[in-house]
C-alpha positions as a Markdown table, in Angstrom:
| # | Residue | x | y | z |
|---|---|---|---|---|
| 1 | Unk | 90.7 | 37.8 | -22.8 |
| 2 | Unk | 94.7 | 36.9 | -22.9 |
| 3 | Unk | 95.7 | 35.0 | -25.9 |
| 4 | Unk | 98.8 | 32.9 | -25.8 |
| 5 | Unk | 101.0 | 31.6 | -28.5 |
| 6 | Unk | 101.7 | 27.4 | -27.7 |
| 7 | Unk | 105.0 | 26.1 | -27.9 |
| 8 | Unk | 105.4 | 23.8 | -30.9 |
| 9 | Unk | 108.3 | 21.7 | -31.0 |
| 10 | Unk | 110.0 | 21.7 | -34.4 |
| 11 | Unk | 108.2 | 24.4 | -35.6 |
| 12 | Unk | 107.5 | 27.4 | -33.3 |
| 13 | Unk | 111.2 | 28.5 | -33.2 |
| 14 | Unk | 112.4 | 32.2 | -33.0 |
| 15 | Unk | 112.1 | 33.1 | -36.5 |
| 16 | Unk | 108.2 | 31.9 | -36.3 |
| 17 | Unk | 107.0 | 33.8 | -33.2 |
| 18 | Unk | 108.9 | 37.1 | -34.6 |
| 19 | Unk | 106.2 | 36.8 | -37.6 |
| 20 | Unk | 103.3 | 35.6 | -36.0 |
| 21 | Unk | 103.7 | 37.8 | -33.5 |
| 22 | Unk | 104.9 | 40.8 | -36.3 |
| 23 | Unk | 100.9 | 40.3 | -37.6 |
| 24 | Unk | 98.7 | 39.4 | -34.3 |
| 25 | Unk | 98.0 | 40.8 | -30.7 |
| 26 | Unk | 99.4 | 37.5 | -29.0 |
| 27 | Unk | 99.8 | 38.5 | -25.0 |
| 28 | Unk | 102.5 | 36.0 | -24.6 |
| 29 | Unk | 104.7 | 33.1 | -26.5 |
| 30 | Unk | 106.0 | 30.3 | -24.8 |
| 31 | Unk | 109.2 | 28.5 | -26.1 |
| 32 | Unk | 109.9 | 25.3 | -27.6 |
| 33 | Unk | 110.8 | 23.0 | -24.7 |
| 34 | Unk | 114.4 | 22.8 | -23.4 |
| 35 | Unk | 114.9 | 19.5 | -22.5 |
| 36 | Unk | 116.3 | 19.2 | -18.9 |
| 37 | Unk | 118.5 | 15.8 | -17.6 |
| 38 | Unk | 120.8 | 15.5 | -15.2 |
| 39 | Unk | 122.7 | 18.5 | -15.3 |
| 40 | Unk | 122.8 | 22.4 | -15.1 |
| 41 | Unk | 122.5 | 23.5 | -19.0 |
| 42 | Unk | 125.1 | 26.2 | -20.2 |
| 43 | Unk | 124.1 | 29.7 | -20.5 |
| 44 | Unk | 124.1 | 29.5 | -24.6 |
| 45 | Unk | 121.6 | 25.9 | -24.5 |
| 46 | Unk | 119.1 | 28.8 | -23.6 |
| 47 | Unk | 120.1 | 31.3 | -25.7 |
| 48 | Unk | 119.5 | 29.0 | -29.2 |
| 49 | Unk | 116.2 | 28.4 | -27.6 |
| 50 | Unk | 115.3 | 31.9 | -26.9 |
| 51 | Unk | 117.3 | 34.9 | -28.5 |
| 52 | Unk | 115.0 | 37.2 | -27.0 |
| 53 | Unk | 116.3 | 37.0 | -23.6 |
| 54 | Unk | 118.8 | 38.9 | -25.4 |
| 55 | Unk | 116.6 | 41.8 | -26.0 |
| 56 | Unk | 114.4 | 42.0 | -22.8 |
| 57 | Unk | 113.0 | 38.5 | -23.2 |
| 58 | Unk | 110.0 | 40.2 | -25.8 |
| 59 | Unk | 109.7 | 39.2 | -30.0 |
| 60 | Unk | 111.1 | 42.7 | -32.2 |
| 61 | Unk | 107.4 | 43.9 | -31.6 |
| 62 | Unk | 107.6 | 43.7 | -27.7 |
| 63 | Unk | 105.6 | 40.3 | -27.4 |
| 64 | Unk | 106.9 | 39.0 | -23.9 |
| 65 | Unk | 108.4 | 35.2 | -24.5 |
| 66 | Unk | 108.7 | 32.7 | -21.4 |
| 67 | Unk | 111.0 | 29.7 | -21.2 |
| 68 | Unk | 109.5 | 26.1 | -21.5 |
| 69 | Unk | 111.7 | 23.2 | -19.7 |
| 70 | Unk | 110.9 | 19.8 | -19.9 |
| 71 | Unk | 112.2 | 17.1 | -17.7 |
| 72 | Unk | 111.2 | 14.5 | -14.5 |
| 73 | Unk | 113.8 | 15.4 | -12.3 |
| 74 | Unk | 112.9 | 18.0 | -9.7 |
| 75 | Unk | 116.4 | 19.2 | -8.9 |
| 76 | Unk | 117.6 | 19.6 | -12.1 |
| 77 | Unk | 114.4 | 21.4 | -13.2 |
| 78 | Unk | 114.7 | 23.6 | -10.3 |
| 79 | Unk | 118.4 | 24.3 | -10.8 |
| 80 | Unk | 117.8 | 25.7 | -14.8 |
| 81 | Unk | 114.6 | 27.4 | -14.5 |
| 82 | Unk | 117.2 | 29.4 | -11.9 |
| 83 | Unk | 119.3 | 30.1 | -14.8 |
| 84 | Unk | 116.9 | 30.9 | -17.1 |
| 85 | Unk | 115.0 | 33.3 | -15.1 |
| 86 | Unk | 118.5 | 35.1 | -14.6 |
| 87 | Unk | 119.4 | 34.9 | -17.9 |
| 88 | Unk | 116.1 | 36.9 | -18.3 |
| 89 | Unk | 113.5 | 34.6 | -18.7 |
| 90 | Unk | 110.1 | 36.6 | -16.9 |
| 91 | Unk | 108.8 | 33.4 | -15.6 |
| 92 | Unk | 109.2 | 29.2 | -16.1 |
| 93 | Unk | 106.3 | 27.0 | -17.9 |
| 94 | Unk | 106.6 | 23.4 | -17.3 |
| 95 | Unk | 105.7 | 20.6 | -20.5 |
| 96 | Unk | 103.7 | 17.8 | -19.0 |
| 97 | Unk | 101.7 | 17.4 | -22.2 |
| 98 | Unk | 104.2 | 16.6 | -24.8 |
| 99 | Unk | 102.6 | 14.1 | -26.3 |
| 100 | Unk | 105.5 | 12.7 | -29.0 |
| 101 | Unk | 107.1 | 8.8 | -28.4 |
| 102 | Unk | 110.7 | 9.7 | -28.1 |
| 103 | Unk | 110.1 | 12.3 | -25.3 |
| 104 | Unk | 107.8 | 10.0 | -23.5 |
| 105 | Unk | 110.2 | 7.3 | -23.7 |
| 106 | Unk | 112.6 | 9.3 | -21.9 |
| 107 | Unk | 110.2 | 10.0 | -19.4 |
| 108 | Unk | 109.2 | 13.8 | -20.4 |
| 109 | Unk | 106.0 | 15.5 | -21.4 |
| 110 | Unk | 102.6 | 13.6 | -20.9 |
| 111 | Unk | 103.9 | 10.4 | -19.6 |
| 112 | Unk | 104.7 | 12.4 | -16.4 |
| 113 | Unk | 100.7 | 12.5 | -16.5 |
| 114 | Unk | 100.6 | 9.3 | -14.9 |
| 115 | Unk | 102.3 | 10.6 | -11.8 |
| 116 | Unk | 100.6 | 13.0 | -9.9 |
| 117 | Unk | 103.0 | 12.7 | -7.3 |
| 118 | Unk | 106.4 | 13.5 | -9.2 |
| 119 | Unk | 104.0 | 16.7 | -11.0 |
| 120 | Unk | 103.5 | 18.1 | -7.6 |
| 121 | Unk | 107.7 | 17.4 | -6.6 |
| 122 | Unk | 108.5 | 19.0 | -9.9 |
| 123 | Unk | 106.6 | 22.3 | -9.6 |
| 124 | Unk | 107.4 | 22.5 | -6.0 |
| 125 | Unk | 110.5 | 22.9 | -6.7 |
| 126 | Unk | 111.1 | 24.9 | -9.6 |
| 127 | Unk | 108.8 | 27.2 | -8.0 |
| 128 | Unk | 111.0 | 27.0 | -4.3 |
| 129 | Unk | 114.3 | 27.8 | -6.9 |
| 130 | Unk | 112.8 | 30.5 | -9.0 |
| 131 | Unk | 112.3 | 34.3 | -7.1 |
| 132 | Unk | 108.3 | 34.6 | -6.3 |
| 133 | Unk | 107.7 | 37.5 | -8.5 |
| 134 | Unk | 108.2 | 35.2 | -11.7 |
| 135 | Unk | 105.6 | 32.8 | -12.4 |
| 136 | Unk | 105.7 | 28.9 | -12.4 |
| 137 | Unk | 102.9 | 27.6 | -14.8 |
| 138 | Unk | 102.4 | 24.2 | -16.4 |
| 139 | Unk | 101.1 | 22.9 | -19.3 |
| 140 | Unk | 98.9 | 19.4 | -19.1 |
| 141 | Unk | 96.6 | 17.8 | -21.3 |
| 142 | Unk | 93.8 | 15.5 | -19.4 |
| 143 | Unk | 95.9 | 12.3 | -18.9 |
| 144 | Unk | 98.0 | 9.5 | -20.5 |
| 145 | Unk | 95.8 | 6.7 | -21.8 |
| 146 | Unk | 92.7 | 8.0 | -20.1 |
| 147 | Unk | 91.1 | 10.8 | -18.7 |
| 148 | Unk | 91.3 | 9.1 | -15.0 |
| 149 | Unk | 93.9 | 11.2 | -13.2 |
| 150 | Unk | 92.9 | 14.6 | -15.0 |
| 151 | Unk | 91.6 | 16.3 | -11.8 |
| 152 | Unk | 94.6 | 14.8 | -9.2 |
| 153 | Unk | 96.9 | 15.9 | -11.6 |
| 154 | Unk | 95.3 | 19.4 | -11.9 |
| 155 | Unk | 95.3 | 19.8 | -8.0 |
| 156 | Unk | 98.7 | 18.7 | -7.7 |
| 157 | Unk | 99.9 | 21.7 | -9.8 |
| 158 | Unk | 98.1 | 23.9 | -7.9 |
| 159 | Unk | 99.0 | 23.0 | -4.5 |
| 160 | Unk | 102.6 | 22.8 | -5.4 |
| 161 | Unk | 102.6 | 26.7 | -5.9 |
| 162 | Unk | 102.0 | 26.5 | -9.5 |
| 163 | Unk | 100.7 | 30.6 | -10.8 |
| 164 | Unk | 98.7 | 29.4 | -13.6 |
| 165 | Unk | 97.7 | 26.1 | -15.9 |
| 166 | Unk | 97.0 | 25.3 | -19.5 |
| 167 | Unk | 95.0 | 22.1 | -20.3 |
| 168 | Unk | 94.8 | 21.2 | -23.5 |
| 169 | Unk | 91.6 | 19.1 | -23.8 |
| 170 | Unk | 92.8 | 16.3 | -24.8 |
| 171 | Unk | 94.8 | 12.4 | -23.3 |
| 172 | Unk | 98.0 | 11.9 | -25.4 |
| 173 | Unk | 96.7 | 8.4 | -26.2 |
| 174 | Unk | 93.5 | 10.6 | -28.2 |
| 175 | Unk | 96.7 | 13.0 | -29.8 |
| 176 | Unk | 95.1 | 16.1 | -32.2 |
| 177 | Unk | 92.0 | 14.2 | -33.3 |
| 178 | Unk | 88.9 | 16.0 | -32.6 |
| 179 | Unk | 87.2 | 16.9 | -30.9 |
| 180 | Unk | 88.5 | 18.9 | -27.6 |
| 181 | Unk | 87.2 | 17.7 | -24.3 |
| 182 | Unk | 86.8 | 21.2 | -23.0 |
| 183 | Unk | 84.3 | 20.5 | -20.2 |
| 184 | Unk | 86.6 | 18.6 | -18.6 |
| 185 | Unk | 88.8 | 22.4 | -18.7 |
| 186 | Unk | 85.7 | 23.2 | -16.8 |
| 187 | Unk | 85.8 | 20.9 | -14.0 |
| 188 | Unk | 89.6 | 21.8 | -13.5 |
| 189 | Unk | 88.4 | 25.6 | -13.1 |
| 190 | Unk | 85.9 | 25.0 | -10.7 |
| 191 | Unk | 88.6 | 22.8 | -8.2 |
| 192 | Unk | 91.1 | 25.2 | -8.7 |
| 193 | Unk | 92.2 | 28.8 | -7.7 |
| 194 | Unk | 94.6 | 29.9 | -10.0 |
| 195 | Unk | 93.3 | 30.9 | -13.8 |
| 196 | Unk | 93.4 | 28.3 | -16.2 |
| 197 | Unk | 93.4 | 28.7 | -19.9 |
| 198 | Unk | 91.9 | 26.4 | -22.3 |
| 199 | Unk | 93.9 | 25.0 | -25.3 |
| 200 | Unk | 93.0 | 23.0 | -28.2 |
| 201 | Unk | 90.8 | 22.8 | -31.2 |
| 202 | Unk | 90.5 | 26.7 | -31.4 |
| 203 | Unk | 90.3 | 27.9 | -35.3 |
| 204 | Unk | 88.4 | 30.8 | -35.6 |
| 205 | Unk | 86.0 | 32.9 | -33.5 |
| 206 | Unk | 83.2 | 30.6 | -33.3 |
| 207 | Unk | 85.0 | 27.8 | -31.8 |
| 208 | Unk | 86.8 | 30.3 | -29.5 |
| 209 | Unk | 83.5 | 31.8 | -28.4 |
| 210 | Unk | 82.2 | 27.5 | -27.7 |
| 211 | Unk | 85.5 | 26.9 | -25.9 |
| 212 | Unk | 85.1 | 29.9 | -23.6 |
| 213 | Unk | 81.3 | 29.6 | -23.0 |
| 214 | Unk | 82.1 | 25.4 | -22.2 |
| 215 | Unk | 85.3 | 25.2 | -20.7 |
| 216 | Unk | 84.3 | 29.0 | -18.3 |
| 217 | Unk | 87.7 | 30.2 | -19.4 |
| 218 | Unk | 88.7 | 33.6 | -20.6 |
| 219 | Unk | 92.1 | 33.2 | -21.8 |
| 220 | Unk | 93.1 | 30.5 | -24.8 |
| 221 | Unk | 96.1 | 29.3 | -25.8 |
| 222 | Unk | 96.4 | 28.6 | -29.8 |
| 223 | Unk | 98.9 | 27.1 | -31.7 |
| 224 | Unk | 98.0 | 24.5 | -35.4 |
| 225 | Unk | 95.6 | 27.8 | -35.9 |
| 226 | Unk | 98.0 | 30.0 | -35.7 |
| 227 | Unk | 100.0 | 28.1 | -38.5 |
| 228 | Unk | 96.9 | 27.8 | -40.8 |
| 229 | Unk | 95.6 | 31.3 | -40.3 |
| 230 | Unk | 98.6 | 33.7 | -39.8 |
| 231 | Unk | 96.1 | 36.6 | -38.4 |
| 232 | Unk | 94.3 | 34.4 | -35.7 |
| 233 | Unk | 94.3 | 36.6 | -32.9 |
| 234 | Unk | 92.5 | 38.9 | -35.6 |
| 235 | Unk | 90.1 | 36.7 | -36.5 |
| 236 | Unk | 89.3 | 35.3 | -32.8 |
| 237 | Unk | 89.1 | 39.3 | -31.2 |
| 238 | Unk | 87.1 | 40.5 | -33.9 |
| 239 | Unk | 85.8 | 37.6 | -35.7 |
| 240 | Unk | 87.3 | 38.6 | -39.2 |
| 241 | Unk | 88.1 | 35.8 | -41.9 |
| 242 | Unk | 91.5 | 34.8 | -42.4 |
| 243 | Unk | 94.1 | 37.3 | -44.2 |
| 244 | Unk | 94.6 | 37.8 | -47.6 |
| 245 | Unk | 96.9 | 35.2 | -49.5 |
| 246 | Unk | 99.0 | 38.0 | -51.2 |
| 247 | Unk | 99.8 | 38.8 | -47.2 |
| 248 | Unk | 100.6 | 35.2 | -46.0 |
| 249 | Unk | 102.5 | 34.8 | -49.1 |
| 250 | Unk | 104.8 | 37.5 | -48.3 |
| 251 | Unk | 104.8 | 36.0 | -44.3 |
| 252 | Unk | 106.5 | 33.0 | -46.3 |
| 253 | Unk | 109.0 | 35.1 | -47.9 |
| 254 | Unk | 110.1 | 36.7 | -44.8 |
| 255 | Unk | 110.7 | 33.4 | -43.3 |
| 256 | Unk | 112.7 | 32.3 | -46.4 |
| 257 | Unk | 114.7 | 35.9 | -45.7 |
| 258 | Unk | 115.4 | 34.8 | -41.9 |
| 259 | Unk | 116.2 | 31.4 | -42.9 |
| 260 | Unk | 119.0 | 32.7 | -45.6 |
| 261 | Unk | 120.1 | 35.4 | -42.9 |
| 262 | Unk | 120.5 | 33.0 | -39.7 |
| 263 | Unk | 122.0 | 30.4 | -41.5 |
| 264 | Unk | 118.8 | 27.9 | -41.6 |
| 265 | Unk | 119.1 | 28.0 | -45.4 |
| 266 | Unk | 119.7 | 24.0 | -46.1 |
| 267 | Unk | 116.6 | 23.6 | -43.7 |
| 268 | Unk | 114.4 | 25.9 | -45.3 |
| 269 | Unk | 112.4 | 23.9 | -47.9 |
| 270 | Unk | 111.4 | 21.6 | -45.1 |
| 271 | Unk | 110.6 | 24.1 | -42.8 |
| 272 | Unk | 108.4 | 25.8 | -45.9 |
| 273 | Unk | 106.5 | 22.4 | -46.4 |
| 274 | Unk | 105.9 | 22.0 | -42.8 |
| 275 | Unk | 104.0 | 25.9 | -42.8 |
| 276 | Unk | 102.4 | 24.9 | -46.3 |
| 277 | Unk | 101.4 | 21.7 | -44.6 |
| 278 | Unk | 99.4 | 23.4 | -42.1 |
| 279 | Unk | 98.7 | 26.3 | -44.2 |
| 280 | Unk | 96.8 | 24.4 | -47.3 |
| 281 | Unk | 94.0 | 23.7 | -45.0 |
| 282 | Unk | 92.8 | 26.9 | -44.9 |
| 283 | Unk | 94.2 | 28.6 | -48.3 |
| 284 | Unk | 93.1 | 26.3 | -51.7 |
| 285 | Unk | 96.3 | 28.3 | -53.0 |
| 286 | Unk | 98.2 | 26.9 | -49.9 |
| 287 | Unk | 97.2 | 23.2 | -51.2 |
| 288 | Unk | 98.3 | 24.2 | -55.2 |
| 289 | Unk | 102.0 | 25.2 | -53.9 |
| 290 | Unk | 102.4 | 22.9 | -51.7 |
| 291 | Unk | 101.8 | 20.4 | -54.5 |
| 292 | Unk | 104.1 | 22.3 | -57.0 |
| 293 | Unk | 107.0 | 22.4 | -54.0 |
| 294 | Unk | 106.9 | 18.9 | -52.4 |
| 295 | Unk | 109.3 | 17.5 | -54.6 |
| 296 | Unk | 111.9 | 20.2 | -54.4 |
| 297 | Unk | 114.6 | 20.5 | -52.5 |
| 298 | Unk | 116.4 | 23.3 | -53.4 |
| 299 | Unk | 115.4 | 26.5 | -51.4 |
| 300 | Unk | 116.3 | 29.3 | -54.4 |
| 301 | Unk | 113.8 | 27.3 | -56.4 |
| 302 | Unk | 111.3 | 27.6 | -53.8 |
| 303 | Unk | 111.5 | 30.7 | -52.9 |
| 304 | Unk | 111.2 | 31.7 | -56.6 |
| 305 | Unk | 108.3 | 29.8 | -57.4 |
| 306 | Unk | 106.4 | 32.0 | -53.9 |
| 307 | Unk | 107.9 | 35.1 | -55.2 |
| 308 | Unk | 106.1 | 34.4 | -58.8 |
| 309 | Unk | 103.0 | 33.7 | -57.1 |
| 310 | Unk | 103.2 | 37.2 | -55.2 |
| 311 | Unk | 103.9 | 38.9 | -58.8 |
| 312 | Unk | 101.3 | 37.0 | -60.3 |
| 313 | Unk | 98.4 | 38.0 | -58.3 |
C-alpha cells in the first residue's frame, strides 16, 4: 500500500506537509497547484510553492514532494513542468479535478473534464517535454456535471503517456458531499494499465479497507483526513484511533512557531481556524477552541489560549 498526501489549495502549503509528514508514513506529497498561463514561470514562482526542491525535493523527514501545475495550454504546461523537473522536481502531477469557481472560470482544474481531447494534448506533452525517467501523473475526479465522460477521460490520460492516475470519486458538480463513487475507480482500473490510486472519503481504517476492497486499488491518496486526524497514515496502516489531543495540540503550536518564523504571522489566526475547522470534527476539544478563538484575531492571543490548554491538561 502507498499512501499519498493530496494537494490542498490554501491549506496544504510547506509548513503543513513538514508536520503531517513530521508524524505519519506518507510515501509521497504532492504540491499545491502552480497555476500555469501563457508564459514560462520564473525559477522563484516554484520555489514559494515548493522549498523543498531546495533540499533534494523531500519534507525535513525525507518525504519525497512532486510539483502540481495547473493549466489548459499544452505548450506552456510542457515548457514549466521542464523547469520544474530541473529545478528538482522528481516528477509532474497534473490538476484536472480542481473543483473551485474561479479556477474553472479560467479554464483550469475539473472544467478541463469536459474535454477529453485537450486532457490527452495536455499530458502528451508535458510528458514529450519532461525526461522519461520522471513521472507524468494526473489527478481527475469522474466528470464535470456528470459522470458521462469519466472512462474517455481516464483512457485519454493513459494513452497520452500518462505514469499513473488519481480519481477522486467524485463530479465537481457533487463537490465533498458523500458519499465517494469508488466503483466507478474500479471500472477505470480495469480499462487501464498504469496503477491508479483511489481518493476520497477515506477517514480511518475501515473506510480505507471499503475503498480498497471496492474501488481494487492498493494505493490511496488522503487529504480533509489528514487535517482532522493528524496521525492518519497511523490509523489507516494499523487501524489505531486518532492521536492524543495533548499531541495535536502541540502540532498547532509548531505551526504557530513556523508561521512567526517564515513571516506568515498576520496570517496565522486564519490559517489556525481553517486546521480547527477541520480539526473539531474529530476532537470535541477541537470544537471548544475553535469556539473560544473565532472571534480573535490577534495571533499572540491565540497562540496563548493553545499553549494554556497544553499546561492544563
Amino acid at each position: 500500500m502507498r499512501l499519498i498526501l493530496a494537494p490542498m489549495e490554501g491549506v496544504m502549503d510547506h509548513d503543513m506537509r513538514d508536520l503531517l509528514t513530521s508524524v505519519n508514513t506518507f510515501d509521497l506529497c504532492v504540491t499545491e497547484f502552480v497555476r500555469v498561463t501563457d508564459t514560462l514561470l520564473p525559477n522563484r514562482v516554484f520555489y514559494r510553492t515548493c522549498p523543498e526542491l531546495k533540499q533534494g525535493s523531500r519534507t525535513s523527514n525525507g518525504t519525497l514532494v512532486r510539483l502540481q501545475l495547473l493549466g489548459s495550454s499544452p505548450e506552456y504546461l510542457a515548457l514549466n513542468a521542464a523547469r520544474a523537473v530541473k529545478l528538482g522536481s522528481p516528477g509532474i502531477d497534473l490538476n484536472f479535478g480542481c473543483p473551485a469557481k474561479g479556477v474553472n472560470k479560467n479554464k483550469g482544474g475539473a472544467i478541463l473534464l469536459r474535454e477529453p481531447g485537450l486532457l490527452f494534448d495536455i499530458v502528451k506533452s508535458v510528458r514529450e517535454a519532461v525526461p522519461a525517467e520522471f513521472p507524468v501523473t494526473a489527478k481527475i475526479r469522474l466528470g464535470y456535471e456528470d459522470k458521462s465522460l469519466f472512462m474517455d477521460n481516464a483512457c485519454a490520460i493513459q494513452e497520452a503517456g500518462a505514469s499513473e492516475l488519481v480519481v477522486h470519486a467524485r463530479t465537481k458538480a457533487e463537490g465533498y458531499r458523500p458519499p465517494a463513487h469508488w466503483e466507478y475507480i474500479n471500472k477505470i482500473r480495469g480499462r487501464l494499465n498504469i496503477p491508479v490510486i483511489a481518493n476520497g472519503e477515506i477517514w480511518n481504517h475501515e473506510d480505507a479497507q471499503r475503498c480498497m476492497t471496492v474501488s481494487g486499488c492498493s494505493d490511496l491518496m488522503v487529504g480533509r483526513s489528514s487535517l482532522t486526524t493528524p496521525n492518519i497514515t497511523t490509523m489507516i496502516r494499523d487501524g489505531v484511533g486518532p492521536m492524543a489531543w495533548s499531541s495535536v495540540l502541540r502540532l498547532i503550536l509548531q505551526l504557530s512557531d513556523r508561521d512567526r518564523a517564515n513571516d506568515k504571522w498576520p496570517y496565522h489566526p486564519a490559517r489556525m481556524k481553517q486546521w480547527l475547522n477541520y480539526l473539531r470534527k474529530a476532537y470535541p476539544e477541537a470544537q471548544h477552541l475553535f469556539e473560544r478563538v473565532r472571534a480573535m484575531k490577534d495571533a499572540d492571543e491565540m497562540v496563548a489560549i493553545v499553549l494554556g490548554d497544553l499546561q492544563g491538561l
